[in-house]
Backbone as CSV, one residue per row, in Angstrom:
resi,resn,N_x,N_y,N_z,CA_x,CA_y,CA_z,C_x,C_y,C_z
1,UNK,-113.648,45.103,54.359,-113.821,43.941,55.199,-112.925,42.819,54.705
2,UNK,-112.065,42.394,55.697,-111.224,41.144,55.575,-112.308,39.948,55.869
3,UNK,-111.439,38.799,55.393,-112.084,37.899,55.662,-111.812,37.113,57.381
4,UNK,-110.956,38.012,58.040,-110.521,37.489,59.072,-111.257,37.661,60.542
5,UNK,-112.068,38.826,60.003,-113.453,39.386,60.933,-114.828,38.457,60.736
6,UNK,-114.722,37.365,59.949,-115.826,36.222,60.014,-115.502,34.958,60.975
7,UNK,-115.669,34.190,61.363,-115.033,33.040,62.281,-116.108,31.893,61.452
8,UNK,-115.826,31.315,60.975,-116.547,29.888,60.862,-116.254,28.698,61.282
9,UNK,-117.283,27.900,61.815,-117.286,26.340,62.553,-116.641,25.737,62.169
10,UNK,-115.039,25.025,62.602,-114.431,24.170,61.983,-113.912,24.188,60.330
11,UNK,-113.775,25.433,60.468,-113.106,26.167,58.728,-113.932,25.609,58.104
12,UNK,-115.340,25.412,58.316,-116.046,25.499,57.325,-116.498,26.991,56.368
13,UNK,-116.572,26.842,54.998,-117.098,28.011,54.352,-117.965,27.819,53.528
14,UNK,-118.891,28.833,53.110,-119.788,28.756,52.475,-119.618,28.245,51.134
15,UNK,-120.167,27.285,50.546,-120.057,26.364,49.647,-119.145,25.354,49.460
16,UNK,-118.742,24.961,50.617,-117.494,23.305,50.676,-119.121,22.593,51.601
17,UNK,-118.653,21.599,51.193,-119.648,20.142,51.843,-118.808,19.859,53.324
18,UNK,-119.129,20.240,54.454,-118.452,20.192,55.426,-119.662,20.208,56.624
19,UNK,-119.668,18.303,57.200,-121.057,18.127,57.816,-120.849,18.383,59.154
20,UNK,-119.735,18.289,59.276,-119.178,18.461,61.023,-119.628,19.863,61.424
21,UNK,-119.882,20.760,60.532,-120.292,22.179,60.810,-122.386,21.960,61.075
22,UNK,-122.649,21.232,60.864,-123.850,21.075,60.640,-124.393,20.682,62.320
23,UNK,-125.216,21.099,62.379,-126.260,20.275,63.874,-126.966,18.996,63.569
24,UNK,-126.830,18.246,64.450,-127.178,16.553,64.167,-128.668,16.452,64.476
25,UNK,-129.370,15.876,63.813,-131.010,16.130,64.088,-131.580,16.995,64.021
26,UNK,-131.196,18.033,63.051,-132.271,19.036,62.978,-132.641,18.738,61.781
27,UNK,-134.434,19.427,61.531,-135.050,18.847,60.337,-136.310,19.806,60.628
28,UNK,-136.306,20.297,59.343,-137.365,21.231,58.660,-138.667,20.457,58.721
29,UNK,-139.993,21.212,58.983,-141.230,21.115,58.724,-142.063,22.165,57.790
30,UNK,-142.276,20.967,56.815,-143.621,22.129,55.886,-144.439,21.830,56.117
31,UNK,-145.882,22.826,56.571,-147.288,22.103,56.827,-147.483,22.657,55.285
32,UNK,-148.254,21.312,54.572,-148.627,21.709,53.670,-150.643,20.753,54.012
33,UNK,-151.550,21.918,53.356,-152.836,21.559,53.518,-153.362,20.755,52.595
34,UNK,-153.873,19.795,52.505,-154.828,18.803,51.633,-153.273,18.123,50.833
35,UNK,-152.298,17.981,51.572,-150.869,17.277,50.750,-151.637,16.194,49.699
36,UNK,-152.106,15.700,50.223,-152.834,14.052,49.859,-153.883,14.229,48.462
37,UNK,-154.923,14.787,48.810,-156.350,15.359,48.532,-155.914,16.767,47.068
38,UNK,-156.248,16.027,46.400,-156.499,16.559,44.271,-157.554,17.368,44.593
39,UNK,-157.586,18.787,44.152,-158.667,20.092,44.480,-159.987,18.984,43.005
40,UNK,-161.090,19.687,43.022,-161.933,18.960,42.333,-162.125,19.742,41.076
41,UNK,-162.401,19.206,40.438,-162.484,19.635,39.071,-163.567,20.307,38.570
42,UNK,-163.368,21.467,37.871,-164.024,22.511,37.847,-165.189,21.925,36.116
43,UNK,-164.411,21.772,35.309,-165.257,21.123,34.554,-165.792,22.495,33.928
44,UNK,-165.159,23.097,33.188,-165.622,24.723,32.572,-165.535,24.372,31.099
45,UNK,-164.642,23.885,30.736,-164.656,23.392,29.031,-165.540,22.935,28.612
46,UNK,-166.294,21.813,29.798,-166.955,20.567,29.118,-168.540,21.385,29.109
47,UNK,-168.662,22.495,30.174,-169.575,23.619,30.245,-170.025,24.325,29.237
48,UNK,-168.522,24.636,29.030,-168.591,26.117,27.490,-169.193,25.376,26.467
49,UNK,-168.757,23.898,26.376,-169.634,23.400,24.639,-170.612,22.915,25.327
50,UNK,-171.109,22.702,26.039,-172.554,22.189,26.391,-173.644,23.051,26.382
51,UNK,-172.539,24.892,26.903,-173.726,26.058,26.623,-173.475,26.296,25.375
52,UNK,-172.595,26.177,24.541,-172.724,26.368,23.277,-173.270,25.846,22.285
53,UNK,-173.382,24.812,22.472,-174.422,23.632,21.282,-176.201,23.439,21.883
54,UNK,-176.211,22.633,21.385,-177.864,22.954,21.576,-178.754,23.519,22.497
55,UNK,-178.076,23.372,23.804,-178.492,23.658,25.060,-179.557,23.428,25.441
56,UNK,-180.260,22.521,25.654,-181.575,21.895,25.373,-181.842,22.567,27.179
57,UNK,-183.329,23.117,27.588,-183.442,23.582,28.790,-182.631,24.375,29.721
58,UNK,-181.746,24.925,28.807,-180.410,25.117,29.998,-179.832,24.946,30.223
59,UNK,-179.466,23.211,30.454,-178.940,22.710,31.458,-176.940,22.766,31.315
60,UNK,-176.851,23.367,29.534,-175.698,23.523,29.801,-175.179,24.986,30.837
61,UNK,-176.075,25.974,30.960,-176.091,27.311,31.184,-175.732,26.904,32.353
62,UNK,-176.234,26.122,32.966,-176.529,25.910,34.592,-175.457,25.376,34.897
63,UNK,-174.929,23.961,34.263,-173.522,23.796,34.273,-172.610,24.574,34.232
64,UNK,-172.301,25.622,33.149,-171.619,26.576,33.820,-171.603,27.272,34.831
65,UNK,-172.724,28.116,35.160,-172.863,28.560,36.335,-171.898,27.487,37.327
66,UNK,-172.529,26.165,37.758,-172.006,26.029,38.496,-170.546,25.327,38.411
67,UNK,-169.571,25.631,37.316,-168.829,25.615,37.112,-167.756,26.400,37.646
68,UNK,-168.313,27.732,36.900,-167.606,28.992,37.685,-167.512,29.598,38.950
69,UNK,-168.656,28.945,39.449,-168.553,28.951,41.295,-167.317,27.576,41.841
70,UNK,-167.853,26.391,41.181,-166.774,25.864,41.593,-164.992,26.098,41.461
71,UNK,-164.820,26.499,40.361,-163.689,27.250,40.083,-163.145,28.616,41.459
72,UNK,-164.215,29.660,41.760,-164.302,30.838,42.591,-164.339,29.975,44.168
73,UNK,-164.895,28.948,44.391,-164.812,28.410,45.887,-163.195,27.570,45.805
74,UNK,-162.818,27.336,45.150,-161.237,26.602,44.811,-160.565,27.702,45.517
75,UNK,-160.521,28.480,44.486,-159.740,29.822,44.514,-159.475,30.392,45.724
76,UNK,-161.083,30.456,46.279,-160.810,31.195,47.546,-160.276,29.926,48.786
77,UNK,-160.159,28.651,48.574,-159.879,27.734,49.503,-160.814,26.729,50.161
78,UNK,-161.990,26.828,49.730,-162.809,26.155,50.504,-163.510,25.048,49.556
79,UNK,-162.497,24.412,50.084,-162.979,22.772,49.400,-164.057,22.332,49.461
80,UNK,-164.765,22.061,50.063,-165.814,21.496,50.730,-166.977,22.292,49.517
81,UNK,-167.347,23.504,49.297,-168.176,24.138,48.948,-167.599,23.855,47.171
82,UNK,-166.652,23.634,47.052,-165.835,23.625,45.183,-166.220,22.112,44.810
83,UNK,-166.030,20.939,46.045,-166.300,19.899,45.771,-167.902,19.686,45.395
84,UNK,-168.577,20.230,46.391,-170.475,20.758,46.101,-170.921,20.459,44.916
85,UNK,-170.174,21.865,44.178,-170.261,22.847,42.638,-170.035,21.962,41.362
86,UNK,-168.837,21.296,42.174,-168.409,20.390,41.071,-169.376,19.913,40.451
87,UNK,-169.518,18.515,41.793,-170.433,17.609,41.191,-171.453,18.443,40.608
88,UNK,-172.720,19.160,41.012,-173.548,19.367,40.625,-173.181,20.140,38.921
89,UNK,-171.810,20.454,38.797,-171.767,21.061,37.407,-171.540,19.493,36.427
90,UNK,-170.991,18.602,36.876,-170.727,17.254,36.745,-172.006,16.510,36.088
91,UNK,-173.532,16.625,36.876,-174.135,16.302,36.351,-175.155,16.640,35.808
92,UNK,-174.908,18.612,35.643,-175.670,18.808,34.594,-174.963,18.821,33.215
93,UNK,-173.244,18.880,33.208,-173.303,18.421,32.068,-173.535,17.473,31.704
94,UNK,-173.804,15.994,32.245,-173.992,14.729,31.966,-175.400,14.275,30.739
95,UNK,-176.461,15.380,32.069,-177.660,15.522,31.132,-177.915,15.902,30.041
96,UNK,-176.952,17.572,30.324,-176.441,18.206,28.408,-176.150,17.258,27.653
97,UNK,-175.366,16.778,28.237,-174.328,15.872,26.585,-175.902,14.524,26.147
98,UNK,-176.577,14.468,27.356,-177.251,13.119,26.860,-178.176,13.791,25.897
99,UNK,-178.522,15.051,26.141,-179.867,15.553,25.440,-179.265,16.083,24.078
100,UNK,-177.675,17.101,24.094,-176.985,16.522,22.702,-176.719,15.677,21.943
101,UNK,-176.489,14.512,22.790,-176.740,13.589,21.524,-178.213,12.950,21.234
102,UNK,-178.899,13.084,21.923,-180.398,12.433,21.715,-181.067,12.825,20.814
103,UNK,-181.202,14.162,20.587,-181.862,14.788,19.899,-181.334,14.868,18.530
104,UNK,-180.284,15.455,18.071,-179.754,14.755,16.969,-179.712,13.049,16.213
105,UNK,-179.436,12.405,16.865,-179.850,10.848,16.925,-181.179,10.802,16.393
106,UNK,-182.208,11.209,17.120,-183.743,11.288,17.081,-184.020,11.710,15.539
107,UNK,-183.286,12.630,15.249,-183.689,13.329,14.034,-182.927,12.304,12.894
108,UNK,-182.174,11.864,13.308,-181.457,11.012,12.049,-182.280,9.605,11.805
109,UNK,-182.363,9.345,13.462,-183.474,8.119,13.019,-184.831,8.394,12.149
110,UNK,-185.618,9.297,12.574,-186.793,9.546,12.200,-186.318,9.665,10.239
111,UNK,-185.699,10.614,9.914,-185.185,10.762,8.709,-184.833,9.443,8.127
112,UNK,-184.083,8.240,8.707,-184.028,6.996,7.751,-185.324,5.913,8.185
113,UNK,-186.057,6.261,9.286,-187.441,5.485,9.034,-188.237,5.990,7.743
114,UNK,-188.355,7.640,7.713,-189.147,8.393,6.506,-188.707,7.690,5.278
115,UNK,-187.180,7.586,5.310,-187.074,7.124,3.668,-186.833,5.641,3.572
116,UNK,-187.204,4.642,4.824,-187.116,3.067,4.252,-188.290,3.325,4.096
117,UNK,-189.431,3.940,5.075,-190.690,3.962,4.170,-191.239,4.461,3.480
118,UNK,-190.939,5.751,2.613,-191.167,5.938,1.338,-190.779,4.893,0.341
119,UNK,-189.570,4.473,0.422,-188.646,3.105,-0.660,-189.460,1.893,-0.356
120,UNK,-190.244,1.425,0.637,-191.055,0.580,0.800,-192.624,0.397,0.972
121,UNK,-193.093,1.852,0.586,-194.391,1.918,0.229,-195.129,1.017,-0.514
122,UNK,-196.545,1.107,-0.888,-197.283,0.480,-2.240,-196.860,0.799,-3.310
123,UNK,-196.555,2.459,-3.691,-196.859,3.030,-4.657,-195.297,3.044,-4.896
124,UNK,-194.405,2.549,-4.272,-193.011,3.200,-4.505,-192.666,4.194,-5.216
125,UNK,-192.533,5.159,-4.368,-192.046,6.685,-4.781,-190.563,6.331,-5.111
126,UNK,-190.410,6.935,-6.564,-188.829,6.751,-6.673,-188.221,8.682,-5.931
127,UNK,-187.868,8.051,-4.210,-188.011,9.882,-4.254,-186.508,10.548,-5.028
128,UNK,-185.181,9.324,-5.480,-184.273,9.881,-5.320,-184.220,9.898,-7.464
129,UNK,-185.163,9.931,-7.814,-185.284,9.620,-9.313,-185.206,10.870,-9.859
130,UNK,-185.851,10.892,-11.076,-186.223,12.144,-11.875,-188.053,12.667,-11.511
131,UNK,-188.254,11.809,-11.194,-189.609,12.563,-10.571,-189.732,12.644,-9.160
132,UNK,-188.527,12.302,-8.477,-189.032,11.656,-6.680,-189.791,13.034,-5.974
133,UNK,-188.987,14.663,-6.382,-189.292,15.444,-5.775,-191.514,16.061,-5.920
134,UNK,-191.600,15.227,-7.385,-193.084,15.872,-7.175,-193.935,14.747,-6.608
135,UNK,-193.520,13.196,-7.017,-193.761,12.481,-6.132,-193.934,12.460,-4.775
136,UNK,-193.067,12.836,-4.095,-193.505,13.188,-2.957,-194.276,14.210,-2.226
137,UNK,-194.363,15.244,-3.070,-194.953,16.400,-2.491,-196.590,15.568,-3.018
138,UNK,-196.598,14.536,-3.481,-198.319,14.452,-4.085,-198.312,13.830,-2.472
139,UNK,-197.585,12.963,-1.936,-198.302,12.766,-0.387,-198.859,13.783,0.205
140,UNK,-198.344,14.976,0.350,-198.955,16.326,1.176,-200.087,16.521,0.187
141,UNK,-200.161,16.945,-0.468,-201.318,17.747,-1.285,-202.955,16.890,-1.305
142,UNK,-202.907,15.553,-0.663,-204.283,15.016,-1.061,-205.588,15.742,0.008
């Protein structure tokens, strides 16, 4: 094949910048869906340590769950049902994390009320002394 069996528009050829070969007003369309609109957030990380640490009732379990549905309704396209999932995985981790930190908290408080009031008893227990440990066990034993 010669090149003389091709005819091009105004000796234009493939790869010279030559606009006169071009059609005036033509213009491509992409439909693109939700252009605008951020898919919703699946929220699976914040899941995995919420079922992994204390998990107080569940509620991190459940968060996942509905984590991984929200993730699976993405996937398959249907926004509406991923946006649902979300939230509701949204605010059971909310509850997780509150009942993770509560409960820990709880225990730390209770632990420095126990020892301002041992250190501020009548009898002042020296508990952190050379006797504190039988000292204190005489509270249990009466």
């Amino acid at each position: 094949m010669d090149n003389a069996t091709y005819s091009y528009v105004n000796d234009c050829t493939p790869l010279t910048n030559c606009k006169a070969g071009r059609k005036a007003g033509g213009s491509t369309v992409v439909n693109m869906s939700h252009a605008g609109k951020k898919p919703p957030n699946d929220y699976l990380v914040w899941s995995l340590c919420n079922t992994l640490y204390v998990n107080f009732c569940c509620l991190g379990f459940m968060a996942l769950i509905y984590s991984i549905k929200a993730r699976d309704q993405k996937t398959l396209g249907d926004m509406r049902a991923a946006q649902e999932c979300s939230d509701k995985a949204k605010w059971y981790n909310i509850l997780a994390s509150g009942w993770n930190l509560l409960i820990p908290l709880l225990v730390l408080g209770l632990l420095v009320l126990l020892l301002v009031h041992l250190g501020s008893s009548e009898g002042t227990f020296d508990f952190f002394g050379e006797d504190g440990f039988q000292s204190f066990m005489k509270l249990f034993s009466r």
